[in-house]
N, C-alpha and C positions, 0 to 999 in steps of 0.2 A: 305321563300324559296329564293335562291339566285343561280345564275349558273355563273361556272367564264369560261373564254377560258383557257383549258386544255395547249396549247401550250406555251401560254404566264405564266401559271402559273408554270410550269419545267422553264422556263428560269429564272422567276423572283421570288420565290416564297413570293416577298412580297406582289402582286396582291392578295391573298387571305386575305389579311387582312384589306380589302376594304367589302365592304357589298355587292359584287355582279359586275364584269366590263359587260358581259354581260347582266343576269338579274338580276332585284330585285324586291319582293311585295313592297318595302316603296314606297308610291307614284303612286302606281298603282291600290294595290288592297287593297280593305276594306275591305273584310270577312277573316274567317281565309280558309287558303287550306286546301282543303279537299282531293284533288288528283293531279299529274300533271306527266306530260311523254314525253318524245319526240315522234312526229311526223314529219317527213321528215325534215323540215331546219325550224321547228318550237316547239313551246312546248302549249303543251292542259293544259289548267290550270281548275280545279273546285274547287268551293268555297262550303264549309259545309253552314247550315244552321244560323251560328253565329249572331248576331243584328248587323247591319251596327256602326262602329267606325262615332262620329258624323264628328269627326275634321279628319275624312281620307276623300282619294278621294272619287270621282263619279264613277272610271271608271269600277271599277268592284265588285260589293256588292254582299250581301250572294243569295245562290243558282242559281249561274251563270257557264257558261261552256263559256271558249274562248281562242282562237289559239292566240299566238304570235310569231310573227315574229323576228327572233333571228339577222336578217341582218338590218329589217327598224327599229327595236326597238321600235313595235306599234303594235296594235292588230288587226289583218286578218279580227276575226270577232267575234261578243259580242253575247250570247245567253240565256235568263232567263228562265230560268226554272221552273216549277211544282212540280219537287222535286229536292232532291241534285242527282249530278252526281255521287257523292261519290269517290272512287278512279278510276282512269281513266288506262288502258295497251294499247298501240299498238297492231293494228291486220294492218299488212300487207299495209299501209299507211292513214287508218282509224284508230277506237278507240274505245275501250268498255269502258262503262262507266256501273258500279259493284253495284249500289245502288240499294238494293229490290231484284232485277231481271237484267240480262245482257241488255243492251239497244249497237246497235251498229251506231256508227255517221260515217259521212263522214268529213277527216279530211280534208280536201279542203275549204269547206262550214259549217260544223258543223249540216249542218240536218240530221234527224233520218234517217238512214236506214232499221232498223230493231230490234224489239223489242222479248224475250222471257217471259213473266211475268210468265210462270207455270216454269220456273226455279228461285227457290227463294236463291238469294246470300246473305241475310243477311244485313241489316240497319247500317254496317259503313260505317258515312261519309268521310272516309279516310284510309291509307295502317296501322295505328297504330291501331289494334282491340283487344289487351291487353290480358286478360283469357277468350274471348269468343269464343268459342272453335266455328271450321268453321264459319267463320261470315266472310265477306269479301274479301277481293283480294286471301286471301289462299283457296277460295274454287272454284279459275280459275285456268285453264291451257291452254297456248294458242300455237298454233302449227301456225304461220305466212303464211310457206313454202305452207302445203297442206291446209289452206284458214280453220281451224277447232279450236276449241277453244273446253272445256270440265269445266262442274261443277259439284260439288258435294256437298252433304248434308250429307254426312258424313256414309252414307249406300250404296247408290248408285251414281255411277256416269252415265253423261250423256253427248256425244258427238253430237254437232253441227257443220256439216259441211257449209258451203259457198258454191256457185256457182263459 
């Protein structure tokens, strides 16, 4: 995963042939990504389940959720997990994290605020789920504006509203 500035790369476009001027995994993260998204002037990174790279860094190994900061170029805040996050969507300046069941964080802090387990979204750990039909991020839909996100299992769907 690598993010470049959009501005600087229309002007220059030889910026993109650099491994990332904003961010980059090499040197940061050891597992492979399993999910990541923008949240406000940061980006939520999750790591799949993968075995820690011996000869990679410390700072972020398998089954981890954490915000980076796109201005200090350093991590807000580091979080291990129980299971993977699996791929991660913006809700409204928090973030669903899609593994199993919807799980919702707080993107400021990264703690749980709120979990559905009897809605089950299917065990990718990431937005690639190949021929398994609804398995993953394609069985959310998320509405930001009115605070409501929606899954399905491929029979039924089912809307959750926010306060």
């Amino acid at each position: 995963m690598a993010v470049y500035d959009l501005e600087k790369a229309l002007a220059d476009p030889t910026t993109l042939d650099s491994v990332g001027d904003v961010f980059t995994q090499i040197g940061v993260v050891q597992a492979e990504v399993g999910g990541a998204c923008f949240v406000g002037e940061g980006i939520v990174i999750s790591t799949s389940t993968e075995e820690n790279d011996p000869d990679g860094p410390d700072d972020l190994g398998p089954t981890m959720l954490a915000r980076w900061s796109l201005a200090d170029r350093s991590f807000v805040w580091r979080s291990q997990l129980d299971q993977p996050a699996g791929d991660v969507v913006p809700f409204a300046g928090d973030f669903l994290a899609l593994y199993d069941h919807p799980r919702l964080y707080d993107g400021a802090t990264g703690d749980l605020i709120a979990a559905w387990p009897d809605l089950p979204t299917g065990h990718a750990e990431g937005p690639i789920v190949s021929a398994r039909s609804f398995s993953g991020p394609r069985r959310v839909a998320v509405d930001e504006i009115r605070r409501r996100f929606a899954v399905t299992d491929g029979e039924r769907t089912t809307v959750v509203h926010l306060g």
